[in-house]
N, C-alpha and C positions, 0 to 999 in steps of 0.2 A: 639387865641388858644381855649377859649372857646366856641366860636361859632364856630370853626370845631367840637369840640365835640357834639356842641347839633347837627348838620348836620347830624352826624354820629348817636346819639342815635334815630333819624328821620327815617335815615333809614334801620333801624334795625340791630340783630344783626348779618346778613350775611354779610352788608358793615363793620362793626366794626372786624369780624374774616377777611375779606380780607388786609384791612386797618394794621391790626397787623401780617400778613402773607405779606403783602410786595407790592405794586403795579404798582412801577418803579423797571426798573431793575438794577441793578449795572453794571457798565461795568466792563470790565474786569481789570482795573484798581483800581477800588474799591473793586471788590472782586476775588478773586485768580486763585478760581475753575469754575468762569464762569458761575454762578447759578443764574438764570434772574429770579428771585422772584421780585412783586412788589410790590413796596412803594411810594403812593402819596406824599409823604413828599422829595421824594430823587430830588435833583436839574436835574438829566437826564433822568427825564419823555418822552421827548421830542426823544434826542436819542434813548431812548430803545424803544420807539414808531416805528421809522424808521426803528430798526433792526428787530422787527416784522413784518414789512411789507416786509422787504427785506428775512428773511425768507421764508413768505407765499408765497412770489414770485418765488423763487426758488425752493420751493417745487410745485406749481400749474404749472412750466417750467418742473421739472423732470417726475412729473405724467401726462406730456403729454398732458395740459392745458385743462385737463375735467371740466366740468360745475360745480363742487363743488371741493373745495379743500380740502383734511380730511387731519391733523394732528391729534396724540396722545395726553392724557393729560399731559403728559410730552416727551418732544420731545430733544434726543440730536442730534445736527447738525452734519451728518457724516464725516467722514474725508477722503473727495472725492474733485474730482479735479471739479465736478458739485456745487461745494459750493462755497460760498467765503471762502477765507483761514481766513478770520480775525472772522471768525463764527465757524471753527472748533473745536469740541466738545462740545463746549458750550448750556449748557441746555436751554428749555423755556417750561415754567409751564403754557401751553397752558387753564390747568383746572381752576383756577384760573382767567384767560384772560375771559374765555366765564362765569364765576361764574359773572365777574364785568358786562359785557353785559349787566345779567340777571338785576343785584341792581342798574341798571341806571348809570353805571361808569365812562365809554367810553364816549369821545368827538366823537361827530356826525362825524367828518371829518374823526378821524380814522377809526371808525367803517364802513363808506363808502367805506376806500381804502382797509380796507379786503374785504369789501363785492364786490369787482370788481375782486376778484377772487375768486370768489366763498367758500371764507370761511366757513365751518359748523360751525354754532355755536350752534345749538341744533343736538348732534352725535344721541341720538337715535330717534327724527325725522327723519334725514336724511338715519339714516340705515332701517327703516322701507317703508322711500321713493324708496331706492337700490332696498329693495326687490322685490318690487310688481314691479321695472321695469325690476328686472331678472325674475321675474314670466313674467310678458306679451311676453319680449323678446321670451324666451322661449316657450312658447303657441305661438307669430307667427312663431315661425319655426319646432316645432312639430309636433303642433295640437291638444295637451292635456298639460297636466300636473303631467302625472306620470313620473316624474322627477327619475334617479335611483339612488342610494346612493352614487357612484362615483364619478359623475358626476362634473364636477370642470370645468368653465370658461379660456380658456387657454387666456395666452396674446398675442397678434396682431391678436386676431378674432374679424377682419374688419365689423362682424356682430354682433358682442357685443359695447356696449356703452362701453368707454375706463375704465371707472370706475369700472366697471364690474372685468374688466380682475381679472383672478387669485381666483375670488370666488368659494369657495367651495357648488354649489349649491344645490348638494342633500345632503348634510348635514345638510345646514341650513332648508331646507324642510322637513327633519325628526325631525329637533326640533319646528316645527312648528307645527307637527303631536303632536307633545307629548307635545305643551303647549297650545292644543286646550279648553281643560275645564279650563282654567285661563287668557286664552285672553280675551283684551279687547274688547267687544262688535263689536264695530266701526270696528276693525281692522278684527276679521274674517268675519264680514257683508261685506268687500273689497274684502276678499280671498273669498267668499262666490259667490261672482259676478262674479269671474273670471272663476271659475268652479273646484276651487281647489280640491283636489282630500286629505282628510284626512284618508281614508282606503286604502290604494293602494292594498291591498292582497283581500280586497273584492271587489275592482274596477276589478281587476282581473278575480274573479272568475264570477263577473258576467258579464262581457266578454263574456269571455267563453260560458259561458251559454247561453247567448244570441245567440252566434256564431250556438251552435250546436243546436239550436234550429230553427234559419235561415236556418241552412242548412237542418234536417229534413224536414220543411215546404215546402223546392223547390223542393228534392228530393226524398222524404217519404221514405228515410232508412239512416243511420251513419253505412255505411259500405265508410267511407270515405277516399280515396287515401294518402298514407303517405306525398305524394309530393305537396298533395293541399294547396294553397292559396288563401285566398279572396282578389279577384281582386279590385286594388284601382279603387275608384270613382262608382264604382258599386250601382248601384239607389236600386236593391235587395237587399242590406245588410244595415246594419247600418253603420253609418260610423263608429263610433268606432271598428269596428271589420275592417274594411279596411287594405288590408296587411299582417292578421293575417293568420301566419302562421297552418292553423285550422287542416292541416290531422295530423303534427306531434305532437299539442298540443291533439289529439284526442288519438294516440298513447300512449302517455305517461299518461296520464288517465286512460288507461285500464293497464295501465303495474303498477301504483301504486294507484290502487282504493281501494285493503287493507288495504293500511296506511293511507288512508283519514279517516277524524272523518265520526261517522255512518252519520248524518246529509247529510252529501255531498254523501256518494256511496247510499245512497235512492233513491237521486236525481237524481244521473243517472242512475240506473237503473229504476227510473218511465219515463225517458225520452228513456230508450230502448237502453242503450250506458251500454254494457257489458264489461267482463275481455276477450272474442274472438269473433272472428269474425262468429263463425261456424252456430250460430243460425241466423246472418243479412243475408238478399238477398234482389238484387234490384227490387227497385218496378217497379209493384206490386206485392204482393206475391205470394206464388202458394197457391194455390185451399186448406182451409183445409178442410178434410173426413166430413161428415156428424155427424158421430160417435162421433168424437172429438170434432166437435161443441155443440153434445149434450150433452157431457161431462161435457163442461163447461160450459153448462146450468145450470147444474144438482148442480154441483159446488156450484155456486155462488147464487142457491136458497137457499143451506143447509146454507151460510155462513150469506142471509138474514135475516132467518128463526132463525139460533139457536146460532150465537155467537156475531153480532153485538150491537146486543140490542137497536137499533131503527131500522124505515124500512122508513128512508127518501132516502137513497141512497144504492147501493150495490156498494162494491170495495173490490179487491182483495190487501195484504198486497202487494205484489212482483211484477213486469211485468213477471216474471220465477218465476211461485209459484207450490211449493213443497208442496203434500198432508203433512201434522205431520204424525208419525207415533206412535198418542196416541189418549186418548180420549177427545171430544165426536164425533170425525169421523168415519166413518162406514173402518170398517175391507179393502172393495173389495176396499177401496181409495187409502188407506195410501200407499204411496212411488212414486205417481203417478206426473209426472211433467208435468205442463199446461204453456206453452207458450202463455200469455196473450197480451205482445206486439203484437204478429203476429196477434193474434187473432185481436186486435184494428183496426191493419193497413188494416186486410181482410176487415172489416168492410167500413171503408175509402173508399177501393176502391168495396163497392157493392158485396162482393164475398161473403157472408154467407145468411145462408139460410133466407128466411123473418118472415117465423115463428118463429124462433129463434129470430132474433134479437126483433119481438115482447114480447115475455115473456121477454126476458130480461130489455126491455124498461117499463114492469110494475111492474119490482125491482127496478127501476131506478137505472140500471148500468151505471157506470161512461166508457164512450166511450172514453173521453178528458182529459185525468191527468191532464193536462197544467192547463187548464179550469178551472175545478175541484178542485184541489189546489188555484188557488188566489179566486176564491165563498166562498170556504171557511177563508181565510184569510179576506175577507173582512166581513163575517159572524162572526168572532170571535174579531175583532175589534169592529162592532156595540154592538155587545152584553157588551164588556169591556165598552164603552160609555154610553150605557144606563144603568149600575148599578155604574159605578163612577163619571159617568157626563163630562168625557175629555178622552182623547186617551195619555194622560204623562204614560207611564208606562217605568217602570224599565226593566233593559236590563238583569234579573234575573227572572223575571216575567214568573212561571208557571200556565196555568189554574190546579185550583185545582183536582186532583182524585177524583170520586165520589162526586163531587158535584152537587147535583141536581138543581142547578141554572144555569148550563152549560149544554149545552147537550153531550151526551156520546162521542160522535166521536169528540168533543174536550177538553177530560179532555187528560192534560198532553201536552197538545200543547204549547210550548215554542214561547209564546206570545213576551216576552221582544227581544228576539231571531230573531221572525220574523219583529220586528218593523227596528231594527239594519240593517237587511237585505236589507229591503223596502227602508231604506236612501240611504245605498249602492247602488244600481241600480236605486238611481233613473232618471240620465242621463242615463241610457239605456232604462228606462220603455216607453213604450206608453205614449203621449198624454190626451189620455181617459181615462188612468189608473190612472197616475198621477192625472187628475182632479177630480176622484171620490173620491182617497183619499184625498185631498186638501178639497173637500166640505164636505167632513164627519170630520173634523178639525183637519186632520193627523197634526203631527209639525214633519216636516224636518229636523230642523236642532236640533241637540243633545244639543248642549249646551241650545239652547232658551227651550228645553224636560224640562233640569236640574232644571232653575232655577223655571219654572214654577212650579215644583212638589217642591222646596223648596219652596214658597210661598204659594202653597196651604198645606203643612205643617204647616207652619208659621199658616196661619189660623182656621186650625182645634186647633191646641196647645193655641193658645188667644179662642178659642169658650171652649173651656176644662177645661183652668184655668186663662183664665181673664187676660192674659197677654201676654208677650213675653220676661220675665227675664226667659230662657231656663236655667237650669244647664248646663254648662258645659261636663258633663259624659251622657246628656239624651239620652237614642237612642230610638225611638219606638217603642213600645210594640205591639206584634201579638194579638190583639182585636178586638172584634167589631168596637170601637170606631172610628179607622183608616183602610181607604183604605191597601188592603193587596199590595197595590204596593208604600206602605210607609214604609212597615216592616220592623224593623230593620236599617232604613235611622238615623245615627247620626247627630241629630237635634242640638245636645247642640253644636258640633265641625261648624257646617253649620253656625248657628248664630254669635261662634266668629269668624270667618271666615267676613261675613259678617261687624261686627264693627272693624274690624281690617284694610280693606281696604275701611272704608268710605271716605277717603281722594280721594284714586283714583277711585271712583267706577264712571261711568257714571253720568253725572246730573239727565236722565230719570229712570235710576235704584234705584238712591236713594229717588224721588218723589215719585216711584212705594213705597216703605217701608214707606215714611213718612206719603202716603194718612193710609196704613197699622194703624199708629200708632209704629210703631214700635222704639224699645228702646235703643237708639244708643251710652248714657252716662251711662252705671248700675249704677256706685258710687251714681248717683243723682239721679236716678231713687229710688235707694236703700236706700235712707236718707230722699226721700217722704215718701216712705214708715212705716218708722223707728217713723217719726213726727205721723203720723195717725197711726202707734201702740199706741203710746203714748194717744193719743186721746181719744179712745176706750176706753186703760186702765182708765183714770179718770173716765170717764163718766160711767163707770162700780165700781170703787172703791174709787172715790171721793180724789185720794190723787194719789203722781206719787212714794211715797215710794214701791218701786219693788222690792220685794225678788229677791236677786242671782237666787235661782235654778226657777223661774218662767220660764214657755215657754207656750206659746199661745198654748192651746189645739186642740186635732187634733181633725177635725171635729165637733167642736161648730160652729154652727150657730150664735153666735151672733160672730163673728171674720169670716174677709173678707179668702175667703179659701184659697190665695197667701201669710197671713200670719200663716196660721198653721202649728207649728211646729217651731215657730221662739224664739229664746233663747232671751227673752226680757231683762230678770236680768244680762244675762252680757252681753249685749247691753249697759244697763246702766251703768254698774260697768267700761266699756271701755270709754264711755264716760267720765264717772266721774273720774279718773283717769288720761286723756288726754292724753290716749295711741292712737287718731286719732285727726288730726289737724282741729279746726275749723274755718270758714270763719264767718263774721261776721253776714252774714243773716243768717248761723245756729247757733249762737248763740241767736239771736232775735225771731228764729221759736222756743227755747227751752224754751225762757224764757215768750216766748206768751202761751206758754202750762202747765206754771209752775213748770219745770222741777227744781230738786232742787239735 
């Protein structure tokens, strides 16, 4: 008996709580209610062994003999004529069973005869393994992975793995969506390969976008048929747009472009996709007057000239731009509407005058919005790079108003906004486009954004104050000191964050902190500390008697600046007192220091 017990305190205390939870089970003979709890100690180890197995069997026969067999951690036998009668209702604390697995419990031979039916014994392994095989399933019979929220696994679909059946799959794909910033690493780097799709509303809309932008390109106008469709396998289009029902999704666009946020009806109208049809005609267009051309000559020099405030580009706010009817526009303007789109497309196709499009080309008008818009986006990206040194920016992230570190035509540009965006499309983007921003050290993926800008957090706050013991309440201060796309980032909640799940964090995540320095125990941290207070104090006052009210002064230079402002007297008074429990090395660090 004694040497089961040292067995037992051998191997820890998760065999000693199984051990006293039970790990034979009683037959029903010995216990009334049927309750298959186990107890190494009970004489019918052996049998309750058998009725496990003959369990497993019967449940890996009912579910259709798929490659794993899932039971619950508590499972009662139902009272079915697919059962044996001599097992009806009778429980089995299946948690338990896979607990002992874990502490080495199980004799080889049994664990064998589960594992011939695919026993799980690690459930959330296994349901993580499910997933990604209802994801792939899924993507080959799609083609993507915007999975919809209905969506549910029916059973005898001879195309679904049997195990499958019955899952609810767009629901566990919207919890997927919503535990993107707490997954682990490993596991969205899997979803990450498959081409998961974690914005579907912005997978969507750039779609879209892309759609009605294929089809301007083919046909140089979006005066497009209600009834069209992108024909599948079409080498012209993207595939992703393949099938896409594009004339009705165009309809409905213009029938609800007022309730779009301003962001989105910009966009289509710089793309020339209006609330009516009355202004599109198919290309090319017709002839515009000479007059009119000169008009918006005349235009777009005043707007050079007197309201942009540089003269690197000229561009009209609108593709349908409306003279103001205020100041500083000249009177014979105001109310006046220029059809700029048209204007564009006349251009396209060679129909304006040559002298005109000359002056205009030495305001550098913008002919290409398309164009035009990513030049700049990738203009306002290097710029962000070269005064912060990386592309981590916040999904808040506005260029500043008047700042003249920025140039004019991008203050107020919703930096953080457009990066969001950029990840969203990036399976629709080009090739070329894709790889400029890759070599300029765009990061894709949001969560690897996150951690990074936490770490280079982490670094600035040790360059600051010598350390990384963060209060708890710290958030960052709008300063010089910090990147403004740290502003306001809750550093103190990010670091406990951090020591809270060092257990589960990745092995490379937490090497990445340890090269850091970073401080993963405070209490010990905080009682180094506490010793070399103490230290200073002698060697300054020759004696460790510490008045109560003393506290390390704020901003003395002879005290390291992580201890100013630290209540040293009742530091000691707690100590003294043994109002905190000591271990024996701090008692030998106090008395090395002469603490009394």
């Amino acid at each position: 008996m004694l040497q089961r017990g040292r067995d037992v305190w051998r191997r820890g205390p998760a065999a000693a709580l199984l051990l006293r939870r039970g790990f034979a089970a009683k037959t029903n003979g010995d216990n009334e209610d049927g309750d298959h709890r186990y107890r190494s100690s009970s004489p019918h180890t052996l049998k309750h062994q058998k009725r496990i197995l003959e369990v497993v069997q019967c449940a890996h026969t009912q579910q259709g003999q798929p490659s794993q067999t899932y039971l619950p951690s508590i499972f009662k036998v139902p009272v079915d004529e697919g059962w044996p009668l001599h097992l009806h209702g009778k429980k089995f604390y299946f948690y338990y069973l896979r607990a002992a697995k874990r502490e080495g419990l199980l004799a080889p031979e049994f664990v064998a005869g589960l594992d011939a039916f695919g026993f799980v014994w690690d459930v959330k392994h296994q349901a993580w393994q499910n997933t990604l095989l209802a994801l792939e399933t899924y993507k080959a019979l799609y083609g993507n992975l915007l999975v919809l929220r209905e969506f549910e696994v029916l059973k005898e679909e001879t195309e679904w793995p049997r195990e499958l059946w019955d899952l609810k799959l767009g629901d566990l794909v919207r919890q997927l969506r919503a535990s993107q910033s707490t997954m682990p690493a490993e596991n969205k780097a899997a979803l990450d390969a498959m081409d998961f799709i974690w914005d579907a509303n912005g997978y969507r809309w750039e779609t879209n976008m892309l759609a009605i932008e294929t089809y301007k390109s083919l046909f140089g106008h979006l005066c497009v048929p209600l009834e069209y469709v992108v024909q599948d396998q079409d080498p012209a289009w993207p595939k992703s747009t393949w099938k896409l029902k594009l004339g009705l999704r165009v309809a409905t666009f213009r029938q609800w472009k007022v309730t779009m946020t301003k962001e989105k009806r910009e966009r289509l109208e710089t793309m020339g996709l209006g609330t009516r049809l009355s202004y599109q005609y198919p290309s090319p267009p017709r002839r515009i007057p000479l007059e009119n051309q000169q008009k918006i000559l005349e235009v777009a020099q005043f707007i050079h000239t007197n309201l942009q405030g540089h003269d690197i580009f000229t561009n009209f706010p609108k593709a349908k731009f409306k003279v103001p009817d205020q100041d500083p526009w000249p009177e014979h303007w105001r109310g006046i509407n220029l059809d700029i789109s048209t204007f564009r497309r006349a251009y396209k196709h060679g129909l304006l005058d040559p002298l005109i499009v000359a002056q205009l080309d030495k305001i550098g008008f913008v002919w290409n919005c398309l164009e035009h818009r990513w030049r700049l986006n990738i203009e306002s990206l290097e710029l962000y790079k070269e005064k912060d040194g990386d592309l981590l920016i916040q999904e808040k992230f506005v260029v500043p108003d008047k700042d003249p570190t920025w140039p004019v035509y991008l203050w107020r540009k919703k930096l953080g906004n457009l990066v969001h965006r950029l990840r969203a499309s990036k399976n629709l983007m080009s090739s070329d486009r894709r790889e400029v921003l890759t070599a300029m050290g765009f990061v894709w993926d949001a969560v690897e954004d996150a951690r990074l800008l936490n770490l280079k957090a982490l670094e600035i706050y040790k360059t600051l104050h010598g350390d990384f013991l963060v209060p708890i309440n710290f958030i960052i201060p709008q300063n010089d000191e910090w990147p403004e796309a740290l502003w306001d980032k809750k550093l103190g909640f990010i670091v406990r964050g951090f020591r809270a799940a060092q257990d589960s964090m990745p092995e490379n995540r937490r090497a990445e902190l340890d090269a850091m320095g970073f401080v993963w125990n405070v209490p010990v941290d905080n009682w180094a500390r506490k010793i070399a207070a103490f230290e200073i104090f002698k060697n300054q006052h020759h004696h460790l008697k510490i008045p109560l009210k003393f506290v390390v002064p704020d901003q003395d230079p002879a005290w390291p600046s992580d201890m100013w402002g630290l209540k040293l007297g009742i530091v000691v008074n707690t100590i003294r007192r043994g109002c905190i429990t000591l271990t024996a090395e701090q008692r030998a660090q106090l008395d090395a220091v002469g603490f009394v």
